[in-house]
Every structure is written in structure tokens, then in C-alpha cells.
N, CA, C and O atoms as CSV, one atom per row, in Angstrom:
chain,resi,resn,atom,element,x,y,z
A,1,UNK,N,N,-57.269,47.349,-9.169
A,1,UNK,CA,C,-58.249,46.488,-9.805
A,1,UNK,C,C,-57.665,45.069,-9.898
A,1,UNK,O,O,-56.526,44.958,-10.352
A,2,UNK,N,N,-58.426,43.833,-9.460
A,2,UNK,CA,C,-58.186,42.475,-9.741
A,2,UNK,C,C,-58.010,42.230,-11.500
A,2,UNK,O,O,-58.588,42.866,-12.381
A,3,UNK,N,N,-57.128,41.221,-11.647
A,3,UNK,CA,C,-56.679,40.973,-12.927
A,3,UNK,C,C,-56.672,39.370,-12.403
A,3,UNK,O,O,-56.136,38.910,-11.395
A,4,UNK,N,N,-57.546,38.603,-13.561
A,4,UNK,CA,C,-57.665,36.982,-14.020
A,4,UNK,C,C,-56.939,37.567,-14.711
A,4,UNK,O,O,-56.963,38.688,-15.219
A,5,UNK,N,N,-55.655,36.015,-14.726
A,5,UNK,CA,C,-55.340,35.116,-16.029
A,5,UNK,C,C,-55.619,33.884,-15.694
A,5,UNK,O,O,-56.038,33.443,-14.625
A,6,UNK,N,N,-55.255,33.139,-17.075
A,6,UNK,CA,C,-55.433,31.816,-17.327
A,6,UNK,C,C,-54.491,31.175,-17.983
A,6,UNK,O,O,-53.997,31.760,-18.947
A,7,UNK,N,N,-54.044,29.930,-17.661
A,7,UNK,CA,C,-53.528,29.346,-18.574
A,7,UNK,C,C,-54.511,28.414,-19.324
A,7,UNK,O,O,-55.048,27.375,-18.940
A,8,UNK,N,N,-54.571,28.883,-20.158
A,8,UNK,CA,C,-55.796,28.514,-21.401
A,8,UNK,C,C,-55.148,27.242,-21.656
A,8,UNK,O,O,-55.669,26.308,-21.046
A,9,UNK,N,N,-54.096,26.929,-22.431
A,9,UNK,CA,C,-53.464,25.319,-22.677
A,9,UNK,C,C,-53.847,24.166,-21.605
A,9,UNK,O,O,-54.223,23.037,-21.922
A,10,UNK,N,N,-53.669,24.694,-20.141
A,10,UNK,CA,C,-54.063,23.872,-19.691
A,10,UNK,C,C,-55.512,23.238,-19.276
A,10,UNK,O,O,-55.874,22.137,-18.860
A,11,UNK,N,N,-56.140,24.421,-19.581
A,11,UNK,CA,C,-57.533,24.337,-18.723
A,11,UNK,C,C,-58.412,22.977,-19.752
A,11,UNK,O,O,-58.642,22.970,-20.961
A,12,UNK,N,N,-58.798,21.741,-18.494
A,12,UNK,CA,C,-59.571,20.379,-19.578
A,12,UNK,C,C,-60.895,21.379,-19.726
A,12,UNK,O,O,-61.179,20.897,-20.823
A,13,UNK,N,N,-61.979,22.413,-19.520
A,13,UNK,CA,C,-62.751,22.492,-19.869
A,13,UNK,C,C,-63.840,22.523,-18.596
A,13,UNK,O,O,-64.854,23.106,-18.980
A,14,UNK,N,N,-63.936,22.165,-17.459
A,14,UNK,CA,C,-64.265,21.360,-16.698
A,14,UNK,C,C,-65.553,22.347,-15.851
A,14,UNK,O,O,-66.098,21.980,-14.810
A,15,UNK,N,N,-65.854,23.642,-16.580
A,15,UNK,CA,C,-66.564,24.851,-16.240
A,15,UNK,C,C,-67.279,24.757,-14.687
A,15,UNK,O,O,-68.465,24.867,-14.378
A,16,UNK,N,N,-66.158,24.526,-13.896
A,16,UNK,CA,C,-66.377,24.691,-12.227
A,16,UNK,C,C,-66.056,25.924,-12.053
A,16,UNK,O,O,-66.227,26.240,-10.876
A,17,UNK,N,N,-65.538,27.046,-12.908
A,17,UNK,CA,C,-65.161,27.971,-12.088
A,17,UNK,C,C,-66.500,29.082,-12.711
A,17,UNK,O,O,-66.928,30.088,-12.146
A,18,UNK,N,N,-66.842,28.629,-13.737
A,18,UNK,CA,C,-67.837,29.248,-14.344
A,18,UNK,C,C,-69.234,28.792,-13.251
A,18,UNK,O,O,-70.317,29.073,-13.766
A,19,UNK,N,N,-69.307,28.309,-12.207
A,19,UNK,CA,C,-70.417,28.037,-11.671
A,19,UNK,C,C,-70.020,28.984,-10.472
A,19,UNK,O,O,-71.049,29.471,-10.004
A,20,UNK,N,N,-69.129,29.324,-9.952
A,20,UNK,CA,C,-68.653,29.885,-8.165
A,20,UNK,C,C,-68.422,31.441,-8.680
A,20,UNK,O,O,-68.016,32.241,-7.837
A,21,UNK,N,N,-68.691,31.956,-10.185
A,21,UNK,CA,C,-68.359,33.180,-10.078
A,21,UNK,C,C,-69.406,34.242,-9.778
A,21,UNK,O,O,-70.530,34.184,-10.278
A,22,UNK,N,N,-68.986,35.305,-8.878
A,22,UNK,CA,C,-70.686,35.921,-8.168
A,22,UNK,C,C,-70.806,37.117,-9.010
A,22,UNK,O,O,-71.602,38.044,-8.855
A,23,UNK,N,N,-69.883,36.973,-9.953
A,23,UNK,CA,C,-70.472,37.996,-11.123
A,23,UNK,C,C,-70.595,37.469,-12.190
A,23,UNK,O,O,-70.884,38.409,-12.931
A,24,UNK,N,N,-70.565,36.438,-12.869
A,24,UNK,CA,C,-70.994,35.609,-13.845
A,24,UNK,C,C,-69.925,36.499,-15.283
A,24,UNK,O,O,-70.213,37.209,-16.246
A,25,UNK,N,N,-69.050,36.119,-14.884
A,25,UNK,CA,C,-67.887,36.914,-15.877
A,25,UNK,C,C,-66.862,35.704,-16.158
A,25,UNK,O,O,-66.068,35.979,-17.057
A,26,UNK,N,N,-66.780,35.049,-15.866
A,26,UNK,CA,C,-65.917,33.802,-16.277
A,26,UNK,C,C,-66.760,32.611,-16.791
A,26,UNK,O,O,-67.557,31.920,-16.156
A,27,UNK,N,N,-66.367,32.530,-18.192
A,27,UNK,CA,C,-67.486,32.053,-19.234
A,27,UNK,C,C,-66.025,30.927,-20.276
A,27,UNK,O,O,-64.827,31.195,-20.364
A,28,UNK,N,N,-66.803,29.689,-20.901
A,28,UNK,CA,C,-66.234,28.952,-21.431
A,28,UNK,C,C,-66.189,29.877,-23.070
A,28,UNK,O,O,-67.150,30.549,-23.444
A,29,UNK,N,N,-65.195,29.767,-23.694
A,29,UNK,CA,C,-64.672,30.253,-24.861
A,29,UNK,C,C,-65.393,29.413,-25.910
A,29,UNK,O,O,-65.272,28.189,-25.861
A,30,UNK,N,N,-66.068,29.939,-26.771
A,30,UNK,CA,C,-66.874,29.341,-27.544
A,30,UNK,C,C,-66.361,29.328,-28.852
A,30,UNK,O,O,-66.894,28.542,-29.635
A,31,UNK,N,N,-65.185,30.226,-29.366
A,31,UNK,CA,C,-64.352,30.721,-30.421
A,31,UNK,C,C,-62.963,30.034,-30.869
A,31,UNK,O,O,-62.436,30.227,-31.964
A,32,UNK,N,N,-62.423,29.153,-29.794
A,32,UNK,CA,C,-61.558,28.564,-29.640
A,32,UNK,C,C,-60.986,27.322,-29.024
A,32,UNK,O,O,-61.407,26.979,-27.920
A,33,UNK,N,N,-60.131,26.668,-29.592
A,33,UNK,CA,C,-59.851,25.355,-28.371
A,33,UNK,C,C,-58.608,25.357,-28.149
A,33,UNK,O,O,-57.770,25.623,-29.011
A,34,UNK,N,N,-58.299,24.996,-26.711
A,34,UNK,CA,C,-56.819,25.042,-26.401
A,34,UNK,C,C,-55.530,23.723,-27.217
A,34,UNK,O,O,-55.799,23.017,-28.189
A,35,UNK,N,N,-54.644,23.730,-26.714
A,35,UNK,CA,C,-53.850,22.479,-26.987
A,35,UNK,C,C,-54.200,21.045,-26.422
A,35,UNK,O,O,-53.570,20.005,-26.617
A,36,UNK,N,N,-55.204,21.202,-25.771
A,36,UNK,CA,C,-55.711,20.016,-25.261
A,36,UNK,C,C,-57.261,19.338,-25.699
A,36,UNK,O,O,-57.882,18.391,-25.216
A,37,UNK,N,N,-57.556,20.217,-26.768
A,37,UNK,CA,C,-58.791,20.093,-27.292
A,37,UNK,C,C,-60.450,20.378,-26.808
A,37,UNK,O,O,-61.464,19.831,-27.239
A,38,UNK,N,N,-60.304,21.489,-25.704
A,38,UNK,CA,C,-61.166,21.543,-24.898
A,38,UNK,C,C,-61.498,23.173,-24.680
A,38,UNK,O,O,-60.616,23.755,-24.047
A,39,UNK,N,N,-62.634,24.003,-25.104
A,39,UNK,CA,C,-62.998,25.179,-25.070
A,39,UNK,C,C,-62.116,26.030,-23.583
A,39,UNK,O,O,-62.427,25.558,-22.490
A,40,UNK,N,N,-61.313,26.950,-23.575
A,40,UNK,CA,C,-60.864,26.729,-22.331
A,40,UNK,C,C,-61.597,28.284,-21.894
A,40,UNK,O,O,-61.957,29.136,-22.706
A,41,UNK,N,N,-61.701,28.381,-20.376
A,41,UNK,CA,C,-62.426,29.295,-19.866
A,41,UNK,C,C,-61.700,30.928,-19.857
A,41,UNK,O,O,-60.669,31.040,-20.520
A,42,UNK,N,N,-62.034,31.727,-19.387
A,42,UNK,CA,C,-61.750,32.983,-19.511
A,42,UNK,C,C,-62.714,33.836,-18.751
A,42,UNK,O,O,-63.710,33.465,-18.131
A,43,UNK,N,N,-62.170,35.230,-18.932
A,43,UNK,CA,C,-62.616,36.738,-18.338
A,43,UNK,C,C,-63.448,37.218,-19.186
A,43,UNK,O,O,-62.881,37.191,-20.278
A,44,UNK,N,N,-64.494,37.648,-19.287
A,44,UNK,CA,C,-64.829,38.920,-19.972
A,44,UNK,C,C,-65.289,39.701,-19.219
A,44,UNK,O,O,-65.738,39.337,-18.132
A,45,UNK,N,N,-65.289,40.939,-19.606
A,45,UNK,CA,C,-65.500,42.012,-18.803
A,45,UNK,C,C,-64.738,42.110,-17.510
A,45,UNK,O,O,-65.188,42.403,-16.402
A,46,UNK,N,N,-63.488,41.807,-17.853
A,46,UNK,CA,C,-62.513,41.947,-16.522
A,46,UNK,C,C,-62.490,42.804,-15.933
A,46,UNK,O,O,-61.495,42.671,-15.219
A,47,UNK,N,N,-63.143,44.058,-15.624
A,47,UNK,CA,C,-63.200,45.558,-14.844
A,47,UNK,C,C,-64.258,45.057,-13.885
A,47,UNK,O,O,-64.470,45.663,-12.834
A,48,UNK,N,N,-64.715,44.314,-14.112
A,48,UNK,CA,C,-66.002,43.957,-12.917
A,48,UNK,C,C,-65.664,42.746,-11.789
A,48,UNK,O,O,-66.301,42.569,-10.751
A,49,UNK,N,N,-64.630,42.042,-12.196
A,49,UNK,CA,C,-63.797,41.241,-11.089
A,49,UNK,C,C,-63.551,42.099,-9.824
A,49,UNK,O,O,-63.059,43.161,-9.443
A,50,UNK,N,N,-64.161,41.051,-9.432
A,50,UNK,CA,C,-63.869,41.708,-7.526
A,50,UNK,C,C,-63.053,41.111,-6.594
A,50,UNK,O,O,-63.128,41.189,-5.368
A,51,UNK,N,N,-62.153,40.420,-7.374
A,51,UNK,CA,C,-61.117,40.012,-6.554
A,51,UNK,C,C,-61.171,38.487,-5.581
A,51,UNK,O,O,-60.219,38.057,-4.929
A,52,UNK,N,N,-62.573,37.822,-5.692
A,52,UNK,CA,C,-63.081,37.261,-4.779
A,52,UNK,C,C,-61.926,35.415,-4.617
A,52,UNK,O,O,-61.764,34.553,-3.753
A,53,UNK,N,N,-61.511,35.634,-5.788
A,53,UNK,CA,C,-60.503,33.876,-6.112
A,53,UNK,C,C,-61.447,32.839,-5.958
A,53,UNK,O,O,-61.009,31.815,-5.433
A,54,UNK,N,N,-62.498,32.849,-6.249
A,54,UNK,CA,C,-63.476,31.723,-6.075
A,54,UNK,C,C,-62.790,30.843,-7.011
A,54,UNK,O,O,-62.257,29.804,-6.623
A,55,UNK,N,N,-62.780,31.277,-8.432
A,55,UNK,CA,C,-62.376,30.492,-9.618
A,55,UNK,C,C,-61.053,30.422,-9.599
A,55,UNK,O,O,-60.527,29.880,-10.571
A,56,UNK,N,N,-60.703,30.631,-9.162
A,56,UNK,CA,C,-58.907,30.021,-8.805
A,56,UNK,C,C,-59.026,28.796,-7.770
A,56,UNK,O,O,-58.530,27.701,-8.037
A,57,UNK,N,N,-59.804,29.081,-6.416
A,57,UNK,CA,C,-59.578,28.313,-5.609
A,57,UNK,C,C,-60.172,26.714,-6.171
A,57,UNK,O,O,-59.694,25.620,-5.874
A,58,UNK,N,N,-61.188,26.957,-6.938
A,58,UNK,CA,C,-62.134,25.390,-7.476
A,58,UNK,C,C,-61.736,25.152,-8.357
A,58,UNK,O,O,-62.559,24.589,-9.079
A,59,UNK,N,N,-60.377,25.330,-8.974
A,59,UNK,CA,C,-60.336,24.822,-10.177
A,59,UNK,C,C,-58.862,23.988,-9.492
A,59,UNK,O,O,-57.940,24.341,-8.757
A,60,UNK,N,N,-59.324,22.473,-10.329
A,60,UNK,CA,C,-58.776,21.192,-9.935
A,60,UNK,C,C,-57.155,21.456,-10.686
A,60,UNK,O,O,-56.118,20.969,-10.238
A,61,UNK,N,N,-57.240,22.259,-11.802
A,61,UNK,CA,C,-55.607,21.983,-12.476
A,61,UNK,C,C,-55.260,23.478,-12.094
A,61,UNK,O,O,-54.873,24.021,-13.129
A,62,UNK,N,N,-55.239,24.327,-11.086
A,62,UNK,CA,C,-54.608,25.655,-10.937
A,62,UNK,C,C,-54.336,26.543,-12.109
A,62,UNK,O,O,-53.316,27.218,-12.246
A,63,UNK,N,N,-55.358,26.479,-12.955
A,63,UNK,CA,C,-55.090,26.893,-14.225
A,63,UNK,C,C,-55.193,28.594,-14.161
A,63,UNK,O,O,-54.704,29.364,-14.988
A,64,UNK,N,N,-55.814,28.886,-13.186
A,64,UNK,CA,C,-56.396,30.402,-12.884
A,64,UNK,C,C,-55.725,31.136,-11.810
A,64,UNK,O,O,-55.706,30.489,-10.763
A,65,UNK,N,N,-55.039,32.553,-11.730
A,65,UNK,CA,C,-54.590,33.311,-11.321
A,65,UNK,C,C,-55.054,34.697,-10.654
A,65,UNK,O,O,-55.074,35.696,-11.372
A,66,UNK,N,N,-55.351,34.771,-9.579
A,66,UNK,CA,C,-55.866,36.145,-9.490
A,66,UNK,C,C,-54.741,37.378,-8.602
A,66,UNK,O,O,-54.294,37.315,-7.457
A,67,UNK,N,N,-54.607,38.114,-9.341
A,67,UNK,CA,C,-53.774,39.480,-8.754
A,67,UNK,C,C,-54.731,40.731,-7.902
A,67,UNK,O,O,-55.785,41.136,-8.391
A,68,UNK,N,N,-54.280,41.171,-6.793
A,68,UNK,CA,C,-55.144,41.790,-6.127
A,68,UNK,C,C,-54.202,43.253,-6.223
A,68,UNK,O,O,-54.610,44.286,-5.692
């Protein structure tokens, strides 16, 4: 199974990866703000990741990780 992480501290907010995901599972954090003052993005429902790195590849600060 694919596993997102994130480095949440870094992420400005910038919800590009939340637009390229083809399962609509990477969603801006509405509960929290990072060290940079900016909602930072995340997984939910990580069992449904398909591995695809869309949101790794479009995101401008490499903030996102995908393990295959």
C-alpha cells in the first residue's frame, strides 16, 4: 500500500496538490497551522492512495513524499 507524508512545517498552504489528486484525499487541514502560519495539507483516508505522486510531483516546496 502507498503511504503520503508531509512535511507539514513546511508546506506555505498553496493547495496545488489538493487540485491533481484523482481521489480527492489530500485536503487542506482546517484544525491546525503549521510553523509558518499556513493550514498545511495532508492525507485522509490514506488506504485509498494509489500511489499515483501527482501531489508530490506539483508541489513547488517538495513538501510531499510518496512510498510505493
Amino acid at each position: 500500500m502507498p503511504k503520503v507524508t508531509f512535511k507539514e512545517d513546511l508546506c506555505k498552504g498553496c493547495e496545488l496538490c489538493t487540485t491533481v489528486c484523482p481521489k480527492h484525499i489530500v485536503v487542506m487541514a482546517k484544525d491546525r497551522i503549521n510553523a509558518k502560519g499556513f493550514n498545511p495539507a495532508h492525507v485522509v483516508e490514506q488506504e485509498k492512495c494509489i500511489g499515483c505522486a501527482f501531489c508530490a510531483t506539483i508541489c513547488p516546496d517538495t513538501v510531499i513524499e510518496v512510498e510505493k
